[in-house]
N, C-alpha and C positions, 0 to 999 in steps of 0.2 A: 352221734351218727344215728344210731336208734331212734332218737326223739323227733331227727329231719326225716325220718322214713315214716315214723309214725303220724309224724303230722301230713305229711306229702299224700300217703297211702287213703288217710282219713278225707283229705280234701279231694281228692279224685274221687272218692267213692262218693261224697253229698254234692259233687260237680255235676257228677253222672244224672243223678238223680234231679238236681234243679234244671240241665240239659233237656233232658227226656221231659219234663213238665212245661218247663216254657216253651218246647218248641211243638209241644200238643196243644198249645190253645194259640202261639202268634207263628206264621208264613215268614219264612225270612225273602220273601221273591220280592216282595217291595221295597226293603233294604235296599236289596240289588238292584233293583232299578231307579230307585235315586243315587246309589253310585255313581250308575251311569254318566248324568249330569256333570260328578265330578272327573270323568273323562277315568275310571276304575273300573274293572269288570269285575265281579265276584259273583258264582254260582253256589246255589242251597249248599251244595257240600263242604266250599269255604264258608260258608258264613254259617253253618252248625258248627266245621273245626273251630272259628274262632270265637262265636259262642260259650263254647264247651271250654276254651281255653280262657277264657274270662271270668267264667262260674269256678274254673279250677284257683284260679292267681289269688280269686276274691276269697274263695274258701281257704287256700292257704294262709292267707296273709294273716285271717281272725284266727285260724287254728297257733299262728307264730306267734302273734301277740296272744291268745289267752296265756300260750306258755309262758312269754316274758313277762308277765305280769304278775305271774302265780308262782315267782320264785322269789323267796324269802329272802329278803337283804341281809 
């Protein structure tokens, strides 16, 4: 349980951080307007949450695997 908290905790915190960088130099509003197209509506503040939650999953996922990897058979 520790070790899912540790990795969980550590992946939010370099999510945060990749969040706040990508979305200083790219506009998610054109995202949203190709959306559009697909008959979706999604405004900046959904598409930072889901942003944010994509840098989080991807940061977990490497944080799961270095563990599983780094355990001695």
């Amino acid at each position: 349980m520790r070790t899912a908290a540790m990795v969980l905790w550590c992946s939010f915190l370099v999510a945060s951080a990749g969040t706040m960088f990508c979305f200083a130099f790219v506009d998610p509003a054109p995202l949203g307007n190709a959306l559009l197209t697909f008959g979706l509506e999604a405004g900046r503040m959904t598409l930072y949450s889901l942003g944010f939650l994509f840098f989080w999953a991807l940061c977990a996922a490497s944080g799961a695997l270095t563990l599983w990897m780094s355990r001695p058979q």
